[in-house]
C-alpha positions in Angstrom: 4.8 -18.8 -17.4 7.1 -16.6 -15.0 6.9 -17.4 -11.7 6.9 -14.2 -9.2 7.1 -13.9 -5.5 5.0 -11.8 -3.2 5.8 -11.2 0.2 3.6 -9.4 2.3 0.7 -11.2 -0.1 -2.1 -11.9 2.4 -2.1 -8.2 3.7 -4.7 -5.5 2.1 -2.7 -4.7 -1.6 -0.6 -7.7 -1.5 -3.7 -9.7 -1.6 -5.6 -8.1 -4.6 -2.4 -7.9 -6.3 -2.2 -11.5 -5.8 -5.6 -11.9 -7.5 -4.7 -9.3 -10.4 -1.4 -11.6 -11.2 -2.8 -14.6 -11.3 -5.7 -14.2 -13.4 -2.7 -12.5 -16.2 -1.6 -15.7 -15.9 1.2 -15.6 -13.9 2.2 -18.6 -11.4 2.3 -16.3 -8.2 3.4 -17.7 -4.7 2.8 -15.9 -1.4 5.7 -15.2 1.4 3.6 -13.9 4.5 4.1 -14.4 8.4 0.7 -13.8 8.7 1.3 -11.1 11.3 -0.8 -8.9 10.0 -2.1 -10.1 7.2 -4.9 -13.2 6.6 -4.7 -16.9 5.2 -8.1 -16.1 3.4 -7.1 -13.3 1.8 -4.4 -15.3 -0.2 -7.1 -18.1 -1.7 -5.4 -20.8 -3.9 -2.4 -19.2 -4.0 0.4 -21.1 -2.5 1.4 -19.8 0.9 5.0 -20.0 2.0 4.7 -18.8 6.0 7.7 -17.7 6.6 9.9 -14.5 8.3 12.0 -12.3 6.0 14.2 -12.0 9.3 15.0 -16.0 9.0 17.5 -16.2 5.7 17.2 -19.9 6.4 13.5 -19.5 5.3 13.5 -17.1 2.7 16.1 -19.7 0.9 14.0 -22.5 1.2 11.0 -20.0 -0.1 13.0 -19.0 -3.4 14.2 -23.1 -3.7 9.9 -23.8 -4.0 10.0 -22.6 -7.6 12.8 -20.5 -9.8 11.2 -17.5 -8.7 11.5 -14.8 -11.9 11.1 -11.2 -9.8 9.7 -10.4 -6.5 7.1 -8.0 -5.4 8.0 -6.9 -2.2 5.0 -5.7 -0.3 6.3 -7.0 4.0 7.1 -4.4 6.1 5.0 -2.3 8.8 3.4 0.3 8.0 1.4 2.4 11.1 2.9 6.1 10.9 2.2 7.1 14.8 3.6 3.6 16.3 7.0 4.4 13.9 7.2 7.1 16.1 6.7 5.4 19.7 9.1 1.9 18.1 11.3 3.6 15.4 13.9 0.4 16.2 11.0 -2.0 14.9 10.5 -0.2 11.8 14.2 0.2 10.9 15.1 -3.3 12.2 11.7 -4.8 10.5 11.5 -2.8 7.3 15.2 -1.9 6.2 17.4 -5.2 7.3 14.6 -7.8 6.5 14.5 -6.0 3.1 18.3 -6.3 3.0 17.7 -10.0 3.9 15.3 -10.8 1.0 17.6 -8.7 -1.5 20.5 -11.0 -0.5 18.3 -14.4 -1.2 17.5 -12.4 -4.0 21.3 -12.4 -5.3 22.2 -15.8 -4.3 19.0 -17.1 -6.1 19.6 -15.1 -9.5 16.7 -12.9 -9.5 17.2 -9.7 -10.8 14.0 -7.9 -11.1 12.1 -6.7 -8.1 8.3 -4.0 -7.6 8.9 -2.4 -4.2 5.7 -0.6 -2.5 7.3 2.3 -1.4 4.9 5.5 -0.3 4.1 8.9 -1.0 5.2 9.7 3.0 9.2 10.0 1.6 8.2 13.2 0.5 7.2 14.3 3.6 5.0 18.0 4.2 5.8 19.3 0.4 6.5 23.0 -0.5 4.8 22.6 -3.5 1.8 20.6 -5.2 1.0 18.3 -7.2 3.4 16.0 -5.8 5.7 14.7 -8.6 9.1 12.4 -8.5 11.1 15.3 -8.4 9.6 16.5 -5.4 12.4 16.7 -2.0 12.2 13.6 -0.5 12.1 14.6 3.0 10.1 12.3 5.4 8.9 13.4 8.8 8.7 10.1 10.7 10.5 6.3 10.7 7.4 4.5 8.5 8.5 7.2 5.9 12.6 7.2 6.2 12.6 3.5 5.9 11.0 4.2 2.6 13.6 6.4 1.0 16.6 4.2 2.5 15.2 1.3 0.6 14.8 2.8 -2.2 18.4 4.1 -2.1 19.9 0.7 -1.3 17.9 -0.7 -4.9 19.8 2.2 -6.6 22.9 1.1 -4.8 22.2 -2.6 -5.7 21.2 -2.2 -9.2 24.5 -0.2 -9.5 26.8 -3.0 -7.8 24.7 -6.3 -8.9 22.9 -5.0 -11.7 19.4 -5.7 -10.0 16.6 -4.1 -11.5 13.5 -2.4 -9.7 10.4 -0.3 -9.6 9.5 1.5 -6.6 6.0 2.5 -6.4 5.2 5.7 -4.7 1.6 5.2 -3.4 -0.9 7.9 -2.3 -3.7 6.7 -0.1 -4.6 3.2 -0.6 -8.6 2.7 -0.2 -11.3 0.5 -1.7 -11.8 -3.7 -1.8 -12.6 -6.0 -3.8 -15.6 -5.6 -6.2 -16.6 -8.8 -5.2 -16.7 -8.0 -1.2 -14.7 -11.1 -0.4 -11.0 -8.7 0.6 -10.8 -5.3 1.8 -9.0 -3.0 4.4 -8.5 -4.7 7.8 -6.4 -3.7 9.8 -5.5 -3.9 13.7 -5.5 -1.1 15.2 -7.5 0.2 12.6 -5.8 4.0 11.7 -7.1 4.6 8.4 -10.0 7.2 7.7 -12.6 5.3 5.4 -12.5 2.2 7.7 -12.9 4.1 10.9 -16.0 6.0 9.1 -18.0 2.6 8.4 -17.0 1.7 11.9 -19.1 4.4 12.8 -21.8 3.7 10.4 -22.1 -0.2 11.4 -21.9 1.0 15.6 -18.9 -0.3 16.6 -17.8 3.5 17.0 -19.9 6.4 18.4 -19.0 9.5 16.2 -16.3 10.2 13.5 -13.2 11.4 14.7 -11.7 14.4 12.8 -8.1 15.6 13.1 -8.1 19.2 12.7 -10.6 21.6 11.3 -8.0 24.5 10.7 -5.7 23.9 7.8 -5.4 25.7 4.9 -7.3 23.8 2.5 -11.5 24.5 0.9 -13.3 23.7 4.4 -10.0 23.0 6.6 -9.8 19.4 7.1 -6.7 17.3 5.2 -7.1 17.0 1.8 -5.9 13.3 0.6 -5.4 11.8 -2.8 -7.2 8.2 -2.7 -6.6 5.5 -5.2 -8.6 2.2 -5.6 -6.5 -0.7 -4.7 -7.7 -2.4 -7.7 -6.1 0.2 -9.5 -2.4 0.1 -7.7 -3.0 -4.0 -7.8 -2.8 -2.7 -11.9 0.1 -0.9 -11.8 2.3 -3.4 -9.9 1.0 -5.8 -12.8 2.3 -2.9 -15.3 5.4 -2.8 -13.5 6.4 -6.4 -13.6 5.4 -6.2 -17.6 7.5 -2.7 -18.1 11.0 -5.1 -16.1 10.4 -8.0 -17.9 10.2 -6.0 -21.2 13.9 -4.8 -19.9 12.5 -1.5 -19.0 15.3 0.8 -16.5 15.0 0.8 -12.9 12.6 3.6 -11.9 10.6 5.5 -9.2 7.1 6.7 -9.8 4.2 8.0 -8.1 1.0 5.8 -8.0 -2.0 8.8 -7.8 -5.3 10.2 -9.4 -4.1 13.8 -9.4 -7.5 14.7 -7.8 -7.7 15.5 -4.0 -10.7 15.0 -1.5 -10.9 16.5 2.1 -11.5 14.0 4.7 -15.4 15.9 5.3 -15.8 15.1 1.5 -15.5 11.5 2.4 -17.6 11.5 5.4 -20.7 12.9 3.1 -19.9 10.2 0.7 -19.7 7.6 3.5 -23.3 8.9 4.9 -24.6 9.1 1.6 -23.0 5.5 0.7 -24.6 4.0 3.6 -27.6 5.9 4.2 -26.5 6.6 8.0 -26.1 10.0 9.6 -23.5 10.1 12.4 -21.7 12.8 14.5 -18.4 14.2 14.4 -15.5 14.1 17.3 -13.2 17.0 16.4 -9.5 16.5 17.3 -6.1 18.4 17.6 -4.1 17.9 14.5 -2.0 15.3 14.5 2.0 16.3 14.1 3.3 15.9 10.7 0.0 15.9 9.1 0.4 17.9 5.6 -2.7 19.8 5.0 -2.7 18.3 1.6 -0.9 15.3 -0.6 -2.0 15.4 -4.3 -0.2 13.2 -6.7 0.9 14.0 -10.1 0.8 10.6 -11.7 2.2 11.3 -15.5 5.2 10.1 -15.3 3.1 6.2 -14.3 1.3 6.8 -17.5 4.1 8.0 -19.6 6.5 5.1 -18.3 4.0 2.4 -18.8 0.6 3.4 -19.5 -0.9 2.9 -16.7 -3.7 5.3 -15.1 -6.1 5.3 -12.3 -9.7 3.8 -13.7 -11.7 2.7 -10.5 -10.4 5.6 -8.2 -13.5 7.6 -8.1 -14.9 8.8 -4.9 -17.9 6.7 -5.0 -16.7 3.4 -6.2 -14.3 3.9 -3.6 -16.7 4.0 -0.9 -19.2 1.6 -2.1 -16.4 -1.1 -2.8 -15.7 -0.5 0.8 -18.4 -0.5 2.2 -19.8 -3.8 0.7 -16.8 -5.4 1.8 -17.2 -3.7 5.6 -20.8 -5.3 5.5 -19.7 -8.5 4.7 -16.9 -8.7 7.3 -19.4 -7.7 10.1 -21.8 -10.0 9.2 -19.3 -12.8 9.5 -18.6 -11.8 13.1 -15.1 -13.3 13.1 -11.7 -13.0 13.9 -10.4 -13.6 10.2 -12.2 -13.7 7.3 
């Protein structure tokens, strides 16, 4: 039985990735600071609370068990505060990756899945989006991104350290089950600020931009069940144990949906009519990210299989029910 690290587990993918892991039979353990994430969502997995900016506390986290490879999910990740506090994200995301990289070396594990994000590309020229694509990031969130993945390339070629980054598209869906989901604080993410809407706790659906160059002007976004990415980290681990090369691949469906598309499927979803609040665009905003995702099933076989529309939404939205019934700080 490998044993493999997660830090960032009790957030929204680290957490059903911890599920997904575990019942393949893997002995998992969590490294969170609970900052943003939740001591629920991480069940009977062991928790290790603990700061990747402390190296006295990552060793003693990687001295628990002899830890096999590392999933590496911790960092920040809101695009518009980036912006306002680029020094968090580069201090945050790029030396307290550095820090569990070193721990990393001085523990012997060589094998690490890095959630990385579709924003190094930046506003693409062409679409779909594939590896190849310029990276070329328009904010901090993004940059901090492509440096990391750089430093694995430089790592892997000076210490022989192995890795997959994961390019993800947008992240949406819960657990089937309703018991983890999306929850975040402030809460920037479209689905979640629709059923906010539809449960009262907002008064109309804010909309940013109605002008852009797509079928009826609003953004057009590639969505992907987090069941599905909690698969392909699963896929990853299996393609580096199975001494497969150090690699970078996009995590998509290949389909696109415009942000009113998920708005009617929210009202139909929920059986709740509610008003629109149109904005300015927000700057940096690409009218449209698609994914091309065959390289993820050429590599290791992995596809999207729960990333349509509609289970997205009702997965959500069972899981948005339950929170607001609960009433409670953490769930």
């Amino acid at each position: 039985m490998k044993t493999i690290l997660v830090t960032g587990g009790a957030g929204y993918i680290g957490s059903h990735t911890l599920r997904t892991l575990t019942e393949r039979g893997y002995r998992v353990l969590c490294l969170d600071n609970l900052s943003t994430g939740f001591r629920s969502f991480v069940g009977t997995t062991p928790l290790i609370e603990a700061d990747l900016a402390d190296r006295v506390q990552l060793d003693r986290a990687f001295s628990v068990d002899t830890v096999d490879a590392v999933i590496h999910f911790a960092s920040h990740a809101l695009v518009e505060e980036s912006c306002r506090n680029p020094h968090k994200y580069y201090r945050d995301n790029i030396q307290n990756c550095l820090n569990l990289l070193e721990s990393m070396r001085e523990h012997a594990v060589g094998l690490v899945v890095f959630s990385s994000s579709c924003s190094v590309y930046g506003i693409p020229e062409t679409l779909p989006i594939t590896e190849t694509t310029a990276l070329d990031p328009v904010n901090p969130y993004g940059f901090t991104k492509m440096v990391i993945e750089r430093i694995l390339r430089d790592y892997e070629k000076a210490y022989g350290l192995r890795s997959v980054s994961l390019r993800y598209f947008n992240a949406a869906g819960a657990a089937s089950d309703g018991t983890i989901g999306e929850w975040h604080d402030p809460e920037t993410h479209l689905i979640p600020r629709l059923f906010q809407v539809a449960l009262g706790v907002a008064p109309a659906a804010e909309i940013y931009g109605r002008d852009y160059p797509t079928p009826d002007g609003t953004c057009v976004r590639d969505y992907i069940h987090v069941a599905d990415l909690a698969e392909a980290h699963m896929a990853a681990l299996d393609y580096l144990f199975s001494d497969g090369a150090s690699d970078v691949l996009n995590l998509g469906t290949g389909q696109g949906c415009s942000v009113l598309q998920v708005m009617r499927q929210v009202m139909s979803t929920t059986g709740k009519e509610f008003p629109i609040s149109w904005r300015p665009r927000r700057a940096g905003d690409p009218p449209e990210l698609v994914a091309n995702p065959a390289k993820a099933r050429t590599i290791f076989g992995w596809q999207a299989r729960h990333s349509s529309l509609d289970e997205i939404i009702e997965s959500s939205w069972k899981w948005h029910r339950t929170k607001s019934q609960r009433r409670q700080h953490e769930p």
